[in-house]
N, C-alpha and C positions, 0 to 999 in steps of 0.2 A: 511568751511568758508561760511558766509555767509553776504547778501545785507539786509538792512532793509530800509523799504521805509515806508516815514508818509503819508498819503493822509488827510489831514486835509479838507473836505467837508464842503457844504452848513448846512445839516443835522446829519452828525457825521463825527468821524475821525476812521479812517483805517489804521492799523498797519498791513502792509505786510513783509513777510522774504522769499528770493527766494536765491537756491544754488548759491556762488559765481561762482561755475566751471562748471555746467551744465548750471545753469540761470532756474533752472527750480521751479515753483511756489511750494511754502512748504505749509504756511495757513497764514490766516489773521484774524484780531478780529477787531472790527466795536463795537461801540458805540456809540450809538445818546446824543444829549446836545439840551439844552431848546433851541427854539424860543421865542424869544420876537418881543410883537408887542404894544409898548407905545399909538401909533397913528396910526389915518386909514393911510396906505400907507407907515406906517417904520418899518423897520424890525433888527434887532438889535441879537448880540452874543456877551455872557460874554466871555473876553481874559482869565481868570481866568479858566474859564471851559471847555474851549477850551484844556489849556494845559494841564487840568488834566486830559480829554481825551485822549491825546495824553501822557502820561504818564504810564496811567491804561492799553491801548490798547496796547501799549512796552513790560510792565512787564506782560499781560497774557497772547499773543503770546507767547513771548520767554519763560516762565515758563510750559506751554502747550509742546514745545516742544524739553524744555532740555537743550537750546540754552544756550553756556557761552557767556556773553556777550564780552569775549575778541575776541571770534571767529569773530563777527562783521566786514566785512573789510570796509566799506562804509557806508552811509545813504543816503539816496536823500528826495528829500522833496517835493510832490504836493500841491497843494492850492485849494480852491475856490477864485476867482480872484474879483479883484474890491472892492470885501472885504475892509477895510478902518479903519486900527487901529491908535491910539494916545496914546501913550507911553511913560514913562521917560528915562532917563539915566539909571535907575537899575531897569529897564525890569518893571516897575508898570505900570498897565491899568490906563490911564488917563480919561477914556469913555468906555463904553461898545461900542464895532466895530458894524460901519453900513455895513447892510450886504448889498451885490452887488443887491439886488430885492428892496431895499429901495427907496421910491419915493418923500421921501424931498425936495429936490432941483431940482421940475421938472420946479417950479415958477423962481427961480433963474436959469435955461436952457433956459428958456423961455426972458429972458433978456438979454442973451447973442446973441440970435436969429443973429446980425448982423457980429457976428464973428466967426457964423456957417461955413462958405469956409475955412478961416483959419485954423481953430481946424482939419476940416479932413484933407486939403494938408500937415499940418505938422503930425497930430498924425495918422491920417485914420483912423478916428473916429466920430463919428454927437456930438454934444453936449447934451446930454443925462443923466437922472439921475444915469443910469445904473454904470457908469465911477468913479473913484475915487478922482481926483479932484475935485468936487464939495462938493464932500462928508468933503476933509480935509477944502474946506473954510466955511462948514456951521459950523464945529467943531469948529473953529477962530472964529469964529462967536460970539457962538452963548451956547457952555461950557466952563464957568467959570475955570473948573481944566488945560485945555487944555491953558486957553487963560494967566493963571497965569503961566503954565510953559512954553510957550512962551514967556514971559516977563523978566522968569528968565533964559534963553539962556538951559529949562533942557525937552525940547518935541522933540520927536522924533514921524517921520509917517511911517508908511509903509502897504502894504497888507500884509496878514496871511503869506504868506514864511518868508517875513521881522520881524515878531513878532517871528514865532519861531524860526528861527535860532539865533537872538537877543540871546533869552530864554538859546537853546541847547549850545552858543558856550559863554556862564556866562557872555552873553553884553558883549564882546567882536568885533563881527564879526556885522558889519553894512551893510548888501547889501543886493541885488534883483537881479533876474534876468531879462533880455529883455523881457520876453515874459510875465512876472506879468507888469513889467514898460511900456512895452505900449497900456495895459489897463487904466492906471490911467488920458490920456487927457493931460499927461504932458512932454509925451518924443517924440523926435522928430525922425520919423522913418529911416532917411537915416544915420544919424552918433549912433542913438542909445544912447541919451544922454540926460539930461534932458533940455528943452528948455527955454530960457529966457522970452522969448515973451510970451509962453503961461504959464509959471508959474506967469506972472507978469498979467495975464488980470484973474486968477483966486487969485489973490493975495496967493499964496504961497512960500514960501521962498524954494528956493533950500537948503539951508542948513539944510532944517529939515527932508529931503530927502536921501536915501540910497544909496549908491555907488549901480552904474548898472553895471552889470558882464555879460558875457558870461553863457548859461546853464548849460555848463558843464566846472567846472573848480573848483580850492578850494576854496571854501566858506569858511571854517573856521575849526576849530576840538571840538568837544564837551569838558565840563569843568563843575566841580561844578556842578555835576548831580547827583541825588540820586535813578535813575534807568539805568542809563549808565556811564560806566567808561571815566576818561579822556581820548582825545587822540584819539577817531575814527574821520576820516574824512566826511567831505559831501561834497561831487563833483558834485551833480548833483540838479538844482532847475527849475522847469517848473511849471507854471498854468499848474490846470487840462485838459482842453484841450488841449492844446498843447503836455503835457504828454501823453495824449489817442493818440492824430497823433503821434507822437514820439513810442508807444508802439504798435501801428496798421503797424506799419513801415512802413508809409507815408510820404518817403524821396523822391521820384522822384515828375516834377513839374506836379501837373494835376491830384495826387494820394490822395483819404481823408475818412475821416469818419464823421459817428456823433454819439455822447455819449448819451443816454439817462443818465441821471441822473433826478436832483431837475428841474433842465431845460434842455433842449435839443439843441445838440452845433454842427454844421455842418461844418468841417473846410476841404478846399482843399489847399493842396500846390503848390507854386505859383513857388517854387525856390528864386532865388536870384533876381527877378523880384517883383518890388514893385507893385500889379496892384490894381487901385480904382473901387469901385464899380457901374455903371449904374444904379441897380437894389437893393438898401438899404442894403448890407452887408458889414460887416468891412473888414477895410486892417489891417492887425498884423500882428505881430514877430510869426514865429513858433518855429525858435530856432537861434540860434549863439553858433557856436563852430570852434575854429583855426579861428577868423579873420573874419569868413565869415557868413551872416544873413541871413535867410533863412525866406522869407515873406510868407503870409496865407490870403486866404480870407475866412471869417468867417461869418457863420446868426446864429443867438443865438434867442432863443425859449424862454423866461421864465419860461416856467411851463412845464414839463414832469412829472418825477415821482412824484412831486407835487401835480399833480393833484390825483393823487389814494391816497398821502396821506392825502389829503383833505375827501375825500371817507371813509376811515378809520378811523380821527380822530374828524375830524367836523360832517360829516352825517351819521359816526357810522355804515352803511352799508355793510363793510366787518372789518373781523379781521386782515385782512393779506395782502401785496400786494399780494399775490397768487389765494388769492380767488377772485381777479380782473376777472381772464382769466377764472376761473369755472365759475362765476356765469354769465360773457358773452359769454358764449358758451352755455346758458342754452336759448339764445335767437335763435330761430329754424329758426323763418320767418322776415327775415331783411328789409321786405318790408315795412313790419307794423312802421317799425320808421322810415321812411325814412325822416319825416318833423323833427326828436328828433336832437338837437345837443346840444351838450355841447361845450364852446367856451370857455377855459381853460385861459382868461386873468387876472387873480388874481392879476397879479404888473402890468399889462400893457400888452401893443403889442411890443416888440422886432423887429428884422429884419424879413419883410423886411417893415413893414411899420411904423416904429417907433412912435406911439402912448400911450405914458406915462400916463395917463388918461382913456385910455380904458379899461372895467369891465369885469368880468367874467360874463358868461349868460347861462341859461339853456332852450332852447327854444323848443316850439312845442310841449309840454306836452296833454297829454288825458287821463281820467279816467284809462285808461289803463293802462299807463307807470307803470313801477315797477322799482325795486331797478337793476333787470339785467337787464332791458334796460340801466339806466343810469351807468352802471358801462361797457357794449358796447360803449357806446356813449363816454363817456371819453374816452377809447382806439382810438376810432375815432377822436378826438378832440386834441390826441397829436399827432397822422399821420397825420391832415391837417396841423398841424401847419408846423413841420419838411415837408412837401410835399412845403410847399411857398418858402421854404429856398431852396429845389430841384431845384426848378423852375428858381427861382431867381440865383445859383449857375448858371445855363445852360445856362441861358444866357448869364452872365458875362465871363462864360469862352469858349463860343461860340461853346459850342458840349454836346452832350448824356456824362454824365458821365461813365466812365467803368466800374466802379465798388460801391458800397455802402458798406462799410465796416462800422459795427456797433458795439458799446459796452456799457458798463454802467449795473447797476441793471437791467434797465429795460426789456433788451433785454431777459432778462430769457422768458419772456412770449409770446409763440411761436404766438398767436394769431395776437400779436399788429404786431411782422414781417410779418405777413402776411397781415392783413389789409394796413400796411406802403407799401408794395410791389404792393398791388392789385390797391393803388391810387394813388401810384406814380407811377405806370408802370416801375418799376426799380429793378431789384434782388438784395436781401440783403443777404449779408457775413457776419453771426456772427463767431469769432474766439473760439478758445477752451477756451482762457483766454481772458474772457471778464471784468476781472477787469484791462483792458487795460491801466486805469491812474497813479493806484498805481505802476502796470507793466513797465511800458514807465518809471517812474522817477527810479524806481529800476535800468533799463538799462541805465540809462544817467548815474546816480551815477558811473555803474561800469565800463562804458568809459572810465568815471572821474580818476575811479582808475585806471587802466589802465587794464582791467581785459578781455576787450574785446574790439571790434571795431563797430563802426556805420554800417561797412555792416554787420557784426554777427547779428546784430538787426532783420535783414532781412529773416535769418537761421531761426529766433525763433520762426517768426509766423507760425502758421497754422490755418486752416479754420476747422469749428467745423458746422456749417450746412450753406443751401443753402434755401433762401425764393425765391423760382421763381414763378413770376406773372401770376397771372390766370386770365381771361376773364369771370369767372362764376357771377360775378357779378357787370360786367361793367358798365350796365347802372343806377344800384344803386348809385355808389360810384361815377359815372359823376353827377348826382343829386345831391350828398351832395357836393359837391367839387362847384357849384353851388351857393348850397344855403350856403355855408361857405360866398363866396368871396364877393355875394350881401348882406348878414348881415355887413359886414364888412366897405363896399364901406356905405351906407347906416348910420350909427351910428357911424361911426368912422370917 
C-alpha cells in the first residue's frame, strides 16, 4: 500500500510515493513548467500546465515503479502558497495564476498603508504584494474573464491546493486548508475563518472563497480522472512550508526549520500561542488538527534557489545547480572578494524588512571577478539573507535557537551549509530526507488515513549530517555581514 503526495512548486511539481506501513520514501519525479514574466515585476503560471504536471509526474512515478494505482491509500497535497488562482465552476482557468513573487499590487499596498495594524492583528500579516488578497482584487479588477464570471455568480478563487483538489475531486470538493488560508490577508487567525472586515476593505466577496478545513481531514475522494481511479481519499493539505515543519517534525513550541527552495522560509512553532512579531516576521497557522491550531512565526526570503537558477539560465554561467558548489570551491583565497556581494533581491526584500521595490544588485566587481567568484558570492547572498530571518527569529522568541533544521533542493550543497553555519554562528541539521515538503504532506495525509499518529512523525525523522560552525573565517564573513546590512540601510 501506498501514500502519494503532490508538491505542486513555485518552479515544478513533485510527485512523491512513500510505503503506507513503513512510511518510508520510495521515488519521486519533478518537472519544471514555464515561468511567465508579462511585466517588470509579475510573475505569472499556466493552471493548465500546472495540472498536466501534475498528471505526467503521477503517471511516471507510479509506471517507474509498478505501482497499481488501486494500491494508493491516501494523497495529500502541498503547494506554493499565495499563489492566486481564478477559476470557474467546471475547473477552467479564468487567468493564468499570479504567482506568490508577483509585484503588482505593491502601489495598491501602498494605499492601504492606513489599515496596515488592522491587516496584521487580525491576519499576522503587513500588507504586502507578496499575499493573496490583493492579488484576487487586481483580478476584479482589472480581467475581463474573471470580472464576467463574476457577474455571472460562475468564479471561483482559490491558491494552488484549492485548484487542484477542485481538479482531483471532478469540482466536486471546494476547500483549503488553514495554513494556505492564512496567507491570503483574509482569514482571521483566532477563529480560523474568513473575515468580514478584511474581505470587505480588499473588496472581495466571501462567497467566491473556499470552505477552510482543518490540515488534516477529508477533503474529498478523487473522480473523473484519467490517471487515477475513483475513490482514493485526500486527507491531508499544507502550504509548502508548513508541510516542511510538519515533515522536520516540528511540533513542540520553539522547535523550526527552514526550506531552501525558490525562496528561503524560516518557520519556528509557536504552539497554540499566537505570538506577533517585533522584528518583521509573520504570525501563521502551522497546522490545525482535532480542534486545535497550532501557530508559526515565519521570515520568508524571496530568492534562494532562485538565485542559482538565475546563474543558470539568465547568465549561462553554470549548467546545473551542482556546479554552483564546484565552480565556488574553485575560489581558494576569500579575501580577494571580500568587497563582491551579490544581494539576491529579484522580487523584492521579504522579512524582515519588507521592501517591495528593492533590486537585485551585484556590487564591488574588478577586472578580476570571474564567473566563480560570482557563483561564491550568490551562495553567500542566500546565507545573509536567511541569517536576518536568524537574527530577527532570536529576538522575537527571546533565545539562541537549538537547533537549525534545514531542507529543500538546496540544501544538497554541502558548501552553502556551511557558509549559512559560519555566518550565522548556528549548526545546521540537514535530515536524510530532505524533500521534507512533499514528506510532511505525505504524513499528514496518512494521519488523515488513519495509518499513523502525529507522534510516529517524530519516529521517522532522522539526522543525515551536522554543519558545525567554524571560526576559520570569522572576520571575513563579520565583514560581509557588514557590508550587507549598510547596502541595505543605505538604498533601501
Amino acid at each position: 500500500m501506498y501514500i502519494l503526495s503532490l508538491d505542486q512548486g513555485t518552479t515544478g511539481t513533485t510527485a512523491t510515493v512513500i510505503n503506507a506501513e513503513t512510511f518510508e520514501f520510495i521515488d519521486k519525479e519533478n518537472q519544471e513548467f514555464k515561468q511567465y514574466f508579462p511585466n517588470t515585476g509579475w510573475v505569472e503560471h499556466d493552471l493548465d500546465e500546472i495540472w498536466k504536471s501534475v498528471r505526467l509526474t503521477v503517471e511516471t512515478v507510479l509506471k517507474r515503479n509498478n505501482i497499481d494505482t488501486s494500491k494508493i491509500k491516501s494523497i495529500g497535497i502541498t503547494n506554493q502558497r499565495e499563489t492566486t488562482c481564478a477559476f470557474n465552476r467546471k475547473g477552467e482557468p479564468l487567468a493564468k495564476a499570479i504567482v506568490w513573487q508577483d509585484r503588482r499590487t505593491a502601489q495598491y499596498c501602498e494605499s492601504l498603508k492606513a489599515d496596515e495594524e488592522l491587516f496584521k492583528k487580525k491576519s499576522g500579516l503587513p500588507l504586502d504584494p507578496y499575499f493573496s488578497g490583493t492579488k484576487m482584487h487586481w483580478l476584479l479588477e482589472n480581467n475581463q474573464y474573471v470580472k464576467e464570471a463574476h457577474k455571472n455568480n460562475d468564479l471561483r478563487f482559490g491558491t494552488i491546493d484549492t485548484f487542484l483538489l477542485y481538479r482531483l475531486t471532478g469540482q466536486t470538493s471546494f476547500k483549503t486548508d488553514v495554513s494556505n488560508a492564512s496567507r491570503t490577508l483574509l482569514m482571521e487567525l483566532d477563529n480560523c475563518s474568513w473575515d468580514d472586515e478584511l474581505c470587505e476593505k480588499l473588496g472581495v466577496d466571501k462567497n467566491l472563497l473556499p470552505e477552510i478545513c482543518e490540515s488534516i481531514c477529508d477533503f474529498g475522494i478523487t473522480k473523473r480522472l484519467n490517471f487515477l481511479p475513483d475513490g482514493i481519499p485526500i486527507n491531508g493539505i499544507l502550504g509548502d512550508q508548513q508541510a516542511a515543519l510538519f515533515g522536520q517534525a516540528c511540533f513542540k513550541q520553539g522547535t523550526g526549520k527552514c526550506t531552501y527552495g525558490t525562496g528561503a522560509f524560516m518557520l519556528v512553532n509557536t504552539g497554540e500561542e499566537k505570538k506577533y512579531s517585533d522584528h518583521g516576521l509573520l504570525t501563521t497557522v502551522a497546522y490545525k488538527y482535532q480542534g486545535k491550531t497550532h501557530y508559526a512565526l515565519e521570515g520568508s526570503c524571496y530568492i534562494a534557489g532562485a538565485c542559482v537558477q538565475w546563474l543558470r539560465d539568465n547568465l549561462q554561467i553554470i549548467d546545473n545547480a551542482a556546479q554552483t558548489e564546484d565552480k565556488a570551491l574553485n575560489v581558494k583565497n576569500i579575501d580577494q572578494i571580500k568587497d563582491l556581494l551579490l544581494l539576491p533581491f529579484f522580487t523584492g526584500i521579504g522579512s524582515p524588512y519588507w521592501k517591495p521595490n528593492a533590486k537585485a544588485a551585484l556590487i564591488g566587481m574588478t577586472r578580476a571577478t570571474n564567473t566563480d567568484d560570482i557563483c561564491r558570492v550568490a551562495l553567500e547572498g542566500i546565507a545573509l539573507s536567511i541569517n536576518d530571518l536568524i537574527k530577527a527569529m532570536k529576538s522575537d522568541m527571546g533565545s539562541d535557537l537549538e537547533e537549525f533544521k534545514v531542507d529543500g533542493g538546496a540544501v544538497a550543497n554541502n558548501l552553502l551549509m556551511q557558509i549559512q553555519a559560519d555566518i550565522s554562528q548556528i549548526n545546521v541539521t540537514r535530515p536524510q530526507i530532505i524533500e521534507t515538503t512533499s514528506y510532511g504532506a505525505a504524513l499528514a495525509a496518512a494521519i488523515g488515513a488513519g495509518l499513523m499518529t502525529i507522534e510516529d512523525v517524530s519516529k521517522q525523522w532522522k539526522k543525515e549530517s551536522l554543519f558545525e560552525t567554524k571560526n576559520d573565517h570569522r572576520q571575513y564573513y563579520d565583514y560581509k555581514k557588514n557590508l550587507w546590512s549598510k547596502y541595505i540601510e543605505i538604498n533601501f
